[in-house]
C-alpha positions as CSV (number, residue, x, y, z in Angstrom):
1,X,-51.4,60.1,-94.9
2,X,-49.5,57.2,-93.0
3,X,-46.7,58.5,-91.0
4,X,-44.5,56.4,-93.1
5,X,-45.4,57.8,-96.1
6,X,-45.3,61.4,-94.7
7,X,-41.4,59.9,-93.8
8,X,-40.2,59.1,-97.4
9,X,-41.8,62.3,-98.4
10,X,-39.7,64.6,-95.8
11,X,-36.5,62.2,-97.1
12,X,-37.6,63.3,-100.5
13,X,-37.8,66.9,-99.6
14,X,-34.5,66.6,-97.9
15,X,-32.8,64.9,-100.7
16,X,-33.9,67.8,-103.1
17,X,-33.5,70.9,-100.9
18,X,-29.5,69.3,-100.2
19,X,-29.3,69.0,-104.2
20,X,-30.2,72.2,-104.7
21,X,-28.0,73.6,-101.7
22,X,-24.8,71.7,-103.6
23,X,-26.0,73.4,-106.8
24,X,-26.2,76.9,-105.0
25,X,-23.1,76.6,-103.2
26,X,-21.3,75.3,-107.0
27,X,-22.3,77.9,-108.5
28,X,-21.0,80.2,-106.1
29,X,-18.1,78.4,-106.2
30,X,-17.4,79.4,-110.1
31,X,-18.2,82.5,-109.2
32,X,-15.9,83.3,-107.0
33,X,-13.0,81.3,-108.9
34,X,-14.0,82.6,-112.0
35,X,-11.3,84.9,-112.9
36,X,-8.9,82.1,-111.6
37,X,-10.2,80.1,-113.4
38,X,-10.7,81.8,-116.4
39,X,-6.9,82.7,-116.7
40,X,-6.0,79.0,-115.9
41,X,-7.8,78.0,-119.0
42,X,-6.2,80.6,-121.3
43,X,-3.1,80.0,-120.3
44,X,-3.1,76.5,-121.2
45,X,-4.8,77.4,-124.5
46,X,-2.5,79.8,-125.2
47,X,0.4,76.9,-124.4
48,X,-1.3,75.1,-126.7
49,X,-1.4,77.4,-129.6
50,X,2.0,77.7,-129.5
51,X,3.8,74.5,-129.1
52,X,1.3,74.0,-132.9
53,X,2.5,76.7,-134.5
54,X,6.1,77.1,-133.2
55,X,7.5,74.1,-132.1
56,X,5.7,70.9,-132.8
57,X,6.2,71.0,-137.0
58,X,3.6,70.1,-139.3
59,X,2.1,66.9,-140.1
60,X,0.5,65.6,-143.4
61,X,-1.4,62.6,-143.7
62,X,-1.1,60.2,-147.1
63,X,-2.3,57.0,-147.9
64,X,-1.5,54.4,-150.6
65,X,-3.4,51.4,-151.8
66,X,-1.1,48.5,-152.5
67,X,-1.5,44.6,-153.5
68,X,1.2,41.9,-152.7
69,X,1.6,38.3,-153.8
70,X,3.6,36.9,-150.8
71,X,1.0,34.4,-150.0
72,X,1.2,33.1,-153.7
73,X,4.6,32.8,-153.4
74,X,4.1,30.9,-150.0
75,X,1.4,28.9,-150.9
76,X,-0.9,30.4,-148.3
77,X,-4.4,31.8,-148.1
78,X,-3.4,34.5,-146.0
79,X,-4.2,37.4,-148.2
80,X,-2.4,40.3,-147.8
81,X,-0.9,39.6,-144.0
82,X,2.3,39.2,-144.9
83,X,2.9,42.4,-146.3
84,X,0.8,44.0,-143.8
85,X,3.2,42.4,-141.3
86,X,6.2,43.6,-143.1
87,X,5.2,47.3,-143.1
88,X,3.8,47.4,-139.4
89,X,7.6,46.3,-138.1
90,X,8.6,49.7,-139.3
91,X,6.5,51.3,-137.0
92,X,9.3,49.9,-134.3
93,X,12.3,52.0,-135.7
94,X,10.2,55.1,-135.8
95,X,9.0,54.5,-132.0
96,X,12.7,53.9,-131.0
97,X,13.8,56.7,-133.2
98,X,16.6,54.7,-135.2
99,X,16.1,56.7,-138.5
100,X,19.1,55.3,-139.4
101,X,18.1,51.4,-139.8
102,X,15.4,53.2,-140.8
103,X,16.8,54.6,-143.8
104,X,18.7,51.7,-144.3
105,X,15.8,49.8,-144.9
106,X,14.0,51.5,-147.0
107,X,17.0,52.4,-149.2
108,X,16.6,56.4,-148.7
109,X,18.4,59.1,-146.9
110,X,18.3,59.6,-143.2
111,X,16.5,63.2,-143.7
112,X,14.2,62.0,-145.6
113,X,13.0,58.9,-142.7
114,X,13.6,61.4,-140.3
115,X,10.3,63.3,-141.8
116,X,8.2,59.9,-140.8
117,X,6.1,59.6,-137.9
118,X,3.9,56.9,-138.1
119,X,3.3,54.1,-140.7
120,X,0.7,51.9,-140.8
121,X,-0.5,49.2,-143.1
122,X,-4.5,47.6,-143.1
123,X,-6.3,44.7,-144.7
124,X,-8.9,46.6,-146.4
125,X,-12.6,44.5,-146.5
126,X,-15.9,45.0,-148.4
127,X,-19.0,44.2,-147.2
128,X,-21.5,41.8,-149.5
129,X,-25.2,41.4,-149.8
130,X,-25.2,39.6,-146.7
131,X,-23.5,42.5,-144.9
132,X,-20.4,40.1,-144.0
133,X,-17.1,41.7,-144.6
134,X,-14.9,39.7,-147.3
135,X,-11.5,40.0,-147.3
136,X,-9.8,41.5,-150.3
137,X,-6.4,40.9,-152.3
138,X,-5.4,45.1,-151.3
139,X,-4.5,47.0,-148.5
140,X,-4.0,50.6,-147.3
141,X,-0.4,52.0,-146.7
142,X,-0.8,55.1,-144.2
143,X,1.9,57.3,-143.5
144,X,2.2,60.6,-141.3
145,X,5.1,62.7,-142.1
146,X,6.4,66.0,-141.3
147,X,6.9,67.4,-145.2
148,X,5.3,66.8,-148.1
149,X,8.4,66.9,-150.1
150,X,9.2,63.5,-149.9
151,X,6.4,61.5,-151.3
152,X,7.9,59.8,-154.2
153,X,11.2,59.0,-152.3
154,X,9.1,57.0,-149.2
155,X,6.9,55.5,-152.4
156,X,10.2,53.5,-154.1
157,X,11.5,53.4,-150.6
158,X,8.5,50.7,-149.8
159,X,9.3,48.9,-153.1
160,X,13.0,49.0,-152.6
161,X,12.2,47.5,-148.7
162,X,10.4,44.5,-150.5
163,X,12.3,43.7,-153.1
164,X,15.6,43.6,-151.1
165,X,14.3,41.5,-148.7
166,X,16.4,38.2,-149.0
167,X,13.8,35.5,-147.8
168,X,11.1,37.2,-150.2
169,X,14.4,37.5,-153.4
170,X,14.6,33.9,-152.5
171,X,11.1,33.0,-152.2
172,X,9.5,34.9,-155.4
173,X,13.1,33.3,-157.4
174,X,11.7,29.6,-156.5
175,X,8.1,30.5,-157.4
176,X,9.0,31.9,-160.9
177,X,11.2,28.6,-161.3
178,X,8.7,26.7,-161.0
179,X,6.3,28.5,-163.1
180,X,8.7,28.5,-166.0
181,X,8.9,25.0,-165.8
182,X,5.1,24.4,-165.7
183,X,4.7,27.3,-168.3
184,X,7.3,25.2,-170.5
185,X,6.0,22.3,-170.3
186,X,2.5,23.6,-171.0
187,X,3.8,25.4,-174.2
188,X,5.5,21.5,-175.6
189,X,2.2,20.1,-174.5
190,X,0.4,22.4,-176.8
191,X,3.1,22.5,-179.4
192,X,2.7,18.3,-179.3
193,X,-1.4,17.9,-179.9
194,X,-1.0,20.9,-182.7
195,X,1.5,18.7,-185.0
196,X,-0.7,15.6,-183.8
197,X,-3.6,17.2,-185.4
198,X,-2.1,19.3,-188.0
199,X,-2.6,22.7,-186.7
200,X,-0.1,24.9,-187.5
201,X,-1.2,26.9,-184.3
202,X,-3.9,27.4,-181.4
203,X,-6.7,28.1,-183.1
204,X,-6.0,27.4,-187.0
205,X,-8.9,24.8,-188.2
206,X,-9.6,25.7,-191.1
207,X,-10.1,22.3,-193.4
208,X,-9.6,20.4,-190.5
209,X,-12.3,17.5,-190.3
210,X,-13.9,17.9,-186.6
211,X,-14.0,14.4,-185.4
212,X,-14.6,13.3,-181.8
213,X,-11.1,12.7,-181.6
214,X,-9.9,16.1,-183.4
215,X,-12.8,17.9,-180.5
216,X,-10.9,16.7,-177.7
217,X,-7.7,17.8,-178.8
218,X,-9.1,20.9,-179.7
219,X,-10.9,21.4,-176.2
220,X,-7.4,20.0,-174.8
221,X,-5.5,22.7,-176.9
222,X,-8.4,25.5,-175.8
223,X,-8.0,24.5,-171.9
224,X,-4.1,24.4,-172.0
225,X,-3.7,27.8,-173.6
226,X,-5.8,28.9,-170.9
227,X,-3.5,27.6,-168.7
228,X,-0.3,29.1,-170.0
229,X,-2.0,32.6,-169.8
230,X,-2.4,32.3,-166.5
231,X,1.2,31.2,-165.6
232,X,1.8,33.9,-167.7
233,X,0.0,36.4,-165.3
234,X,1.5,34.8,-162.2
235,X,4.8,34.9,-163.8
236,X,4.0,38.9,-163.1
237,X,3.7,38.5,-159.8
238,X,5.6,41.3,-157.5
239,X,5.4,41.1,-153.8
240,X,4.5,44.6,-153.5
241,X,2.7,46.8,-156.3
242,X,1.1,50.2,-155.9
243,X,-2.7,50.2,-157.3
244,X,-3.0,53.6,-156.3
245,X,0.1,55.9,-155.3
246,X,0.1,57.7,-152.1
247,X,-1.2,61.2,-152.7
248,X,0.6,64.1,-152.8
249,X,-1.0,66.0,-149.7
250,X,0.4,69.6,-149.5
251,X,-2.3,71.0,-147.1
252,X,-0.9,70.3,-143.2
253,X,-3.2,67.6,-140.4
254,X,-5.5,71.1,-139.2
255,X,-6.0,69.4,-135.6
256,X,-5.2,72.9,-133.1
257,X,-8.5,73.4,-132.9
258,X,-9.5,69.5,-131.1
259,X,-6.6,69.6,-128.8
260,X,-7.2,73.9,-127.8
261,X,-10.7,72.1,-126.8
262,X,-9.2,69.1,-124.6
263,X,-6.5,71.3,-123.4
264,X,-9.2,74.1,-122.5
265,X,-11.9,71.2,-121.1
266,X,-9.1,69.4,-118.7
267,X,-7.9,72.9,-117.6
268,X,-11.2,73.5,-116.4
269,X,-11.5,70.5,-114.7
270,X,-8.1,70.4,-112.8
271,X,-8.5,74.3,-112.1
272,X,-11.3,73.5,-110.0
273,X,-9.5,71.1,-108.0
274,X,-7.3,73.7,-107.5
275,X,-9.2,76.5,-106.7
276,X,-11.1,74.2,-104.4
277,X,-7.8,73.6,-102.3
278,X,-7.0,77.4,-102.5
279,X,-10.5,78.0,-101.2
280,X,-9.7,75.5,-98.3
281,X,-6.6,76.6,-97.3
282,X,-8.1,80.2,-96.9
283,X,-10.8,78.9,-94.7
């Protein structure tokens, strides 16, 4: 063998016996510190345990699945952001822990706001055949609270937020306006090609000759009644309506056990550093 290669393979052997020598000496480093570190861990564990079950109270997660028609009302393809929007800025008076405006807001009592922790609103998507997501007309409502007493008083309080609102009153007022009118004028529409043709109402043709004439009418008749349905749906419109009610979760968020394992795992870690400067120190 060259004397080069017989070079890289001492580095080699080097390399490895030095990795092995960390290893060793690591080891013996644990083993030594063991009890420290041992009792490092538990204590922090042990902190753990009990600012779950004696201090920090419990928390229950819900969720609700809504629909809104603010963008109707706007005249916007923007789904359900607005609403989304609307719920989110909650989120602010919880993080500044003004349960007050809070309360105010959501037309309930201060105890009962004072039992939310987080809320959070999200455009909810399905996937098609071609494995793109499409948007959809609902969204997800989640809340976090600290009893699970108060369900169906945060439920109205999200309706009473949305229907207090004064730009969405004012908004949702113009849009059913309008809709009457168009509905109304629809409904004189129909009423006028019925007494044209004789028909005493949609649908009533009995010993009616069918001319061309009388077939458009008819189709005219068919196509507006169609249309006044549909006012009639949108006439319906809310801007915030539960499809599905939050649940009523009794069973408490069980999550001790994930942060016992981080608080155990980073104890670890930042009682070696420790018992690493002790070990110096004694040296």
């Amino acid at each position: 063998m060259s004397p080069r290669g017989n070079f890289k393979t001492n580095i080699k052997m080097t390399e490895e016996l030095n990795l092995r020598e960390l290893f060793e000496n690591f080891v013996k480093f644990i083993s030594r510190s063991i009890a420290f570190l041992l009792s490092f861990v538990g204590i922090s564990c042990i902190l753990v345990l009990l600012y779950f079950t004696l201090i920090r109270p419990p928390h229950y997660s819900s969720a609700a699945i809504c629909t809104s028609q603010i963008s109707e009302f706007e005249e916007k393809k923007e789904f359900q952001r607005p609403a989304v929007d609307l719920i989110n800025h909650l989120q602010f008076f919880i993080q500044s822990k003004d349960f007050n405006g809070l309360g105010d807001l959501l037309g309930i009592e201060t105890e009962v706001a004072n039992q939310l922790i987080k809320i959070e609103a999200v455009q909810l998507y399905q996937m098609d055949l071609n494995e793109q997501y499409i948007t959809l007309d609902k969204f997800t409502i989640n809340i976090v609270v600290t009893s699970s007493k108060f369900y169906r008083e945060i439920e109205d309080g999200f309706l009473y937020y949305f229907n207090n609102n004064k730009f969405l009153t004012d908004l949702s007022f113009l849009y059913s306006e309008g809709r009457k009118r168009i509905y109304n004028d629809v409904v004189e529409e129909i009423n006028a090609l019925q007494a044209q043709r004789g028909f005493k109402k949609t649908g009533d043709f009995i010993n009616t000759e069918i001319t061309a004439s009388a077939s458009t009418s008819i189709n005219e008749i068919f196509y507006l009644s169609s249309v006044r349905e549909r006012i009639n749906r949108e006439l319906k419109y809310k801007s915030l309506s539960y499809v599905q009610p939050f649940s009523k979760i009794s069973i408490p968020n069980n999550d001790i056990l994930v942060w016992t394992g981080l608080a155990a795992v980073l104890s670890f870690i930042f009682g070696l550093f420790v018992a690493l400067i002790r070990e110096i120190k004694i040296k």
